[in-house]
VEXKETI-718890 format. One record per atom (N, C-alpha, C, O): residue in one letter; x, y negated, z negated. Coordinates in pm, whole numbers, padded with zeros to 5 digits, always signed. Example, Ala and Ser with C-alpha at 12.3 -4.5 7.8 and 13.67 -1.06 7.14 Angstrom:
BEGIN
A+01319+00569-00780A+01230+00450-00780A+01320+00330-00780A+01424+00332-00846S+01285+00225-00708S+01367+00106-00714S+01290-00003-00787S+01341-00114-00804
***
This chain:
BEGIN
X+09866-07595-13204X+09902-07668-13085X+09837-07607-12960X+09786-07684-12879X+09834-07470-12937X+09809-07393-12845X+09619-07449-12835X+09578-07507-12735X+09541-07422-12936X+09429-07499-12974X+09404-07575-12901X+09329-07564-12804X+09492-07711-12955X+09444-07861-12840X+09479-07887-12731X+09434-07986-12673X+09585-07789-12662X+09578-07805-12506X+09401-07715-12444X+09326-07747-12351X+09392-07615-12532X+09296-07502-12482X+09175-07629-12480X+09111-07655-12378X+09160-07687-12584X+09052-07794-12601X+09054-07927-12465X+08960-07964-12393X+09185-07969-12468X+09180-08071-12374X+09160-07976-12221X+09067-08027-12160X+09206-07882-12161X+09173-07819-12044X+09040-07766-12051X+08973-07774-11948X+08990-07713-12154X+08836-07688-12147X+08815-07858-12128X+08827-07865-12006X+08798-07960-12163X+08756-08053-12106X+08744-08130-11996X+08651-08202-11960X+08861-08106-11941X+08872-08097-11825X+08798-08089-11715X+08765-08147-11611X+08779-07933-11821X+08742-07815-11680X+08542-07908-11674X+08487-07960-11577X+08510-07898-11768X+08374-07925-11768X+08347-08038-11727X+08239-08064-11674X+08455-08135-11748X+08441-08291-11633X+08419-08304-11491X+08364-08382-11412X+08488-08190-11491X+08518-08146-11363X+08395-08109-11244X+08367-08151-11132X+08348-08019-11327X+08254-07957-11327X+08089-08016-11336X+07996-07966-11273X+08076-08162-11454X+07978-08210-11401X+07970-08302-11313X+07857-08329-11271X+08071-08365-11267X+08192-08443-11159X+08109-08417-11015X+08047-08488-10936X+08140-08292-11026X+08076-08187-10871X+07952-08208-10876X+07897-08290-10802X+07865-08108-11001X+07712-08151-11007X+07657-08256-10928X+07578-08254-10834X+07738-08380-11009X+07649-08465-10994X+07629-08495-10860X+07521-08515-10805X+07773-08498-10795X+07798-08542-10645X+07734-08450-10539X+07718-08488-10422X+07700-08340-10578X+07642-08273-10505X+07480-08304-10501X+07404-08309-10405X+07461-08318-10617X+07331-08332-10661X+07267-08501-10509X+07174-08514-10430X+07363-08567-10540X+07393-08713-10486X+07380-08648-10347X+07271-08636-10293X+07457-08620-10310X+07484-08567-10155X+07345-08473-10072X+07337-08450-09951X+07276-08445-10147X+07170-08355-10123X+07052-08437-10098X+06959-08394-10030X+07049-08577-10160X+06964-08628-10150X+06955-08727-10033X+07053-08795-10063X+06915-08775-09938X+06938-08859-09831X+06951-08986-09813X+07007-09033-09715X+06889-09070-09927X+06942-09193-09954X+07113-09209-10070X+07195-09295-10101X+07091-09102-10090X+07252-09098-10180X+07383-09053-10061X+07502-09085-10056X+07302-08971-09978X+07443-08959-09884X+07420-09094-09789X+07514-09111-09712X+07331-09180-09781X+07351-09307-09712X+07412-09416-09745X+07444-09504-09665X+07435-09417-09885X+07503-09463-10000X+07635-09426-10014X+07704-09512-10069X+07690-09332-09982X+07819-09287-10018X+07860-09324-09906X+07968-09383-09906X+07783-09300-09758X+07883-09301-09658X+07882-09499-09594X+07939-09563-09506X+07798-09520-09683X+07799-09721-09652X+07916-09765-09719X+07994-09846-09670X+07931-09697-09864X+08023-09743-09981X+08173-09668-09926X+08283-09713-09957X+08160-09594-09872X+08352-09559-09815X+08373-09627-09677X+08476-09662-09619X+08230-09634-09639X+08286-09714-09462X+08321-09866-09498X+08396-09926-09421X+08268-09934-09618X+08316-10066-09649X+08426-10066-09737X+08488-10173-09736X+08477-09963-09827X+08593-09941-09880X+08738-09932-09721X+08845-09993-09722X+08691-09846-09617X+08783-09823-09530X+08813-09914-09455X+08920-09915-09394X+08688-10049-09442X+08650-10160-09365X+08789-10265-09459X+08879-10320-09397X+08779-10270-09594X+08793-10405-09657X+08973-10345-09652X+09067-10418-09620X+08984-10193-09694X+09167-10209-09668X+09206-10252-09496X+09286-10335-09453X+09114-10157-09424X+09161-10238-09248X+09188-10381-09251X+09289-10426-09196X+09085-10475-09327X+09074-10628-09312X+09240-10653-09348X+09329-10686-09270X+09249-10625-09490X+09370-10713-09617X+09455-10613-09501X+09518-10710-09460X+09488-10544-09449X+09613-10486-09351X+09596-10560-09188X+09702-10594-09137X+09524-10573-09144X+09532-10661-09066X+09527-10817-09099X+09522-10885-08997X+09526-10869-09187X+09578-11001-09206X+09731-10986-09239X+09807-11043-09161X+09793-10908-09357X+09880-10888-09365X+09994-10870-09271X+10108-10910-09292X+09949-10801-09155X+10024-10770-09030X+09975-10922-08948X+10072-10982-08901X+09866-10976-08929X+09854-11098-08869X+09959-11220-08926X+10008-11302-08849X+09980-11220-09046X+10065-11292-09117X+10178-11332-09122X+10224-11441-09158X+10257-11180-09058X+10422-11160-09014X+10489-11231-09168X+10569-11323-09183X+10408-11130-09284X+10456-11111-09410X+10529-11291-09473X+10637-11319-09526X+10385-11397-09424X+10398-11521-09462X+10325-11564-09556X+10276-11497-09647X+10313-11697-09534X+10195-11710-09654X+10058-11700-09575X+10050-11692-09452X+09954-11702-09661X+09787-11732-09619X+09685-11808-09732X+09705-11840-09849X+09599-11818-09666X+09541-11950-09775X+09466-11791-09880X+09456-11675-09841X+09435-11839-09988X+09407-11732-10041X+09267-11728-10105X+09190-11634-10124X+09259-11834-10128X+09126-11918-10151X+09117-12029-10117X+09213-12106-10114X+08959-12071-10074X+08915-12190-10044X+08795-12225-10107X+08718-12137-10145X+08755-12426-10131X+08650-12402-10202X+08616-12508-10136X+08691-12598-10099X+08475-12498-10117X+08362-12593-10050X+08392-12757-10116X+08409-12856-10045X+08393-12758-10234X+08437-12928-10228X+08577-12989-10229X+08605-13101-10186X+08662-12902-10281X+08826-12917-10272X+08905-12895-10133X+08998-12955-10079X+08832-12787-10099X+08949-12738-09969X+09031-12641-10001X+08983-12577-10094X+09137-12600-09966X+09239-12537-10008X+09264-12540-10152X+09296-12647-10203X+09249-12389-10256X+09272-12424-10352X+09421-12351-10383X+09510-12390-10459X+09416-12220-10292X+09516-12134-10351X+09604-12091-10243X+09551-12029-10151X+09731-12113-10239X+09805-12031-10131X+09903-11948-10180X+09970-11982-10277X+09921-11836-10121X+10025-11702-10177X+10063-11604-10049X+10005-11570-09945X+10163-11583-10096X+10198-11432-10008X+10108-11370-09950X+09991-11369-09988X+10162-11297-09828X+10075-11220-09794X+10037-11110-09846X+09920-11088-09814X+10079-11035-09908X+10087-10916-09982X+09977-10884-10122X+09929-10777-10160X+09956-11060-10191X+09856-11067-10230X+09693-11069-10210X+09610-11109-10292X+09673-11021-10095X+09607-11013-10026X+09525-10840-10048X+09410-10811-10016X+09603-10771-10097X+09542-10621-10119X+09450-10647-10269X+09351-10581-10304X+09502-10739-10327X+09384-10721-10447X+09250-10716-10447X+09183-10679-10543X+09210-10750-10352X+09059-10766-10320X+09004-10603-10274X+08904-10537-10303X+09123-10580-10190X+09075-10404-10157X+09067-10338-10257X+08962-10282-10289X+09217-10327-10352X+09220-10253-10472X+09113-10282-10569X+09039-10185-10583X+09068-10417-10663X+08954-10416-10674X+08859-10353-10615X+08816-10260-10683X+08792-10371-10482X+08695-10295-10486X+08741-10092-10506X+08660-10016-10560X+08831-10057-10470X+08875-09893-10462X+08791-09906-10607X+08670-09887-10619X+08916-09957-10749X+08849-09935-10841X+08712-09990-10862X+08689-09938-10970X+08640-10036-10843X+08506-10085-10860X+08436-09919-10862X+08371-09855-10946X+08490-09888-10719X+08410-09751-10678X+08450-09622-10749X+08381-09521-10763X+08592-09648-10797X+08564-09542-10872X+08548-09538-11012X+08559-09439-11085X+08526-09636-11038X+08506-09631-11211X+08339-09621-11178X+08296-09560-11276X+08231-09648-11094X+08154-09615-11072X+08107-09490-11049X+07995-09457-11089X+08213-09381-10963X+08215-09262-10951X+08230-09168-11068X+08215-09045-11066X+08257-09235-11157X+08328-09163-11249X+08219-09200-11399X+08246-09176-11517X+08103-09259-11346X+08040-09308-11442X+07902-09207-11435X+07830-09163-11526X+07898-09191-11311X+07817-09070-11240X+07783-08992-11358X+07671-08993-11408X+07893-08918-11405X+07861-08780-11489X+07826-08818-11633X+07757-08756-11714X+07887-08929-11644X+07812-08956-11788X+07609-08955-11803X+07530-08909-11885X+07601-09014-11706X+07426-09027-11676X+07397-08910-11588X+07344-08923-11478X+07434-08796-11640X+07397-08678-11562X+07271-08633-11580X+07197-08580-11497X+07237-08674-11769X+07115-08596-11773X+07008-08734-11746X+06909-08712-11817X+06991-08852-11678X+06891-08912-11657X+06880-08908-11521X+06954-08852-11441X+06766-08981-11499X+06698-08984-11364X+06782-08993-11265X+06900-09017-11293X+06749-08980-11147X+06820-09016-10997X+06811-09121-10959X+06908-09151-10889X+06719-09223-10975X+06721-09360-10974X+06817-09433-11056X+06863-09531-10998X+06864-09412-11182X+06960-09498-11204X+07140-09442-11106X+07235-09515-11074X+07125-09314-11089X+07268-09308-10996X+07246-09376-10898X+07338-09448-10858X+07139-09374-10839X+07127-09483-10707X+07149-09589-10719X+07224-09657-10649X+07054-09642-10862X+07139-09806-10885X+07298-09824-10911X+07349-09936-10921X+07357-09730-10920X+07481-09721-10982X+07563-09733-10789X+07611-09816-10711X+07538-09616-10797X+07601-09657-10605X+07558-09791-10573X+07628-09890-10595X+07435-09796-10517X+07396-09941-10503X+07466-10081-10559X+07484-10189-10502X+07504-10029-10709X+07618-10184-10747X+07751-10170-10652X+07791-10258-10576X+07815-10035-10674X+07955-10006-10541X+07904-10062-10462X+07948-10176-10481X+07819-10069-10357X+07778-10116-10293X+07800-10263-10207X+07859-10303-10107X+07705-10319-10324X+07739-10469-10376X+07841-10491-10345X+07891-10531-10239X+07889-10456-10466X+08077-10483-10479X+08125-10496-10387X+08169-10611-10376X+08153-10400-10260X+08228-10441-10151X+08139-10458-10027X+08194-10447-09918X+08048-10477-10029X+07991-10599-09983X+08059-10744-09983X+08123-10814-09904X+08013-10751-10108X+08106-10899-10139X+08252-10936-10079X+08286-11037-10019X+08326-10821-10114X+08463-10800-10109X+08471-10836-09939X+08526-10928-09879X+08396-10731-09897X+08403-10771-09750X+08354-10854-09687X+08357-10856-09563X+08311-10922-09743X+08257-11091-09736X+08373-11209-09712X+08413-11288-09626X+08402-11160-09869X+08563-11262-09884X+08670-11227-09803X+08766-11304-09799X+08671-11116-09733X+08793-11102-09694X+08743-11106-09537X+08833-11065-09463X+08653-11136-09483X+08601-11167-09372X+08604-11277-09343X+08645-11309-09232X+08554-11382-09447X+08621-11567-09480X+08797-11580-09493X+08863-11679-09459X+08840-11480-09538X+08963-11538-09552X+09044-11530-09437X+09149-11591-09417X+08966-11420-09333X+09036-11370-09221X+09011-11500-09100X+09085-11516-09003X+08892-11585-09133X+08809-11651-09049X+08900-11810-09068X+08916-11902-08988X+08939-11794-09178X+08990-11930-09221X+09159-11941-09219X+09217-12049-09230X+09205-11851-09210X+09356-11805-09153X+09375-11805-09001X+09459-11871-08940X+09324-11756-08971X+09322-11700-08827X+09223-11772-08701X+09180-11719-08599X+09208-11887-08742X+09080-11945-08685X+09123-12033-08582X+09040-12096-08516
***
């Protein structure tokens, strides 16, 4: 027993450990720290949005989706409204966390890898920039 904790904390420890590597490795480079700090300023951007609608809302409903030939497709709580943030959080970190697996290849694919985070809330902050536009308008 003593064994497979020693085994699972050595694993840990070395996750851990190429975890840092990599991010450091990332951080050292100047288009990767332009990358990290685009991908948390639109992570910090898209929870501000879904919290200021939420507070714009006075905890009512909001349209939640809309679609170019229907109109109004979806209406819900306000509260439903964080999924779009939380999605993207995890987007970014299952991305972050994908980092160390591709430790031993090139630096170009971590870049593409940030670069999809990226994306991701991009988008996110897209939709939640329409939804703010179409609530609040």
């Amino acid at each position: 027993m003593r064994l497979f904790f020693s085994k699972i904390l050595n694993f840990f420890y070395l996750a851990t450990n190429a975890w840092r590597a990599v991010w450091s490795e990332i951080w050292h480079n100047r288009t990767g720290r332009w990358l990290i700090m685009a991908d948390l300023f639109l992570l910090f951007l898209s929870w501000s949005l879904a919290i200021a609608m939420v507070k714009l809302s006075g905890e009512g409903l909001l349209i939640l989706h809309y679609n170019i030939h229907f109109g109004i497709d979806l209406i819900g709580s306000a509260n439903s409204i964080y999924w779009l943030p939380t999605g993207s959080t995890v987007a970014f970190l299952i991305n972050s966390f994908i980092l160390p697996v591709q430790y031993n290849h090139n630096r170009q694919l971590k870049m593409t890898i940030l670069g999809g985070s990226l994306a991701v809330l991009f988008f996110i902050n897209l939709a939640l920039g329409g939804l703010l536009l179409i609530n609040f308008r």
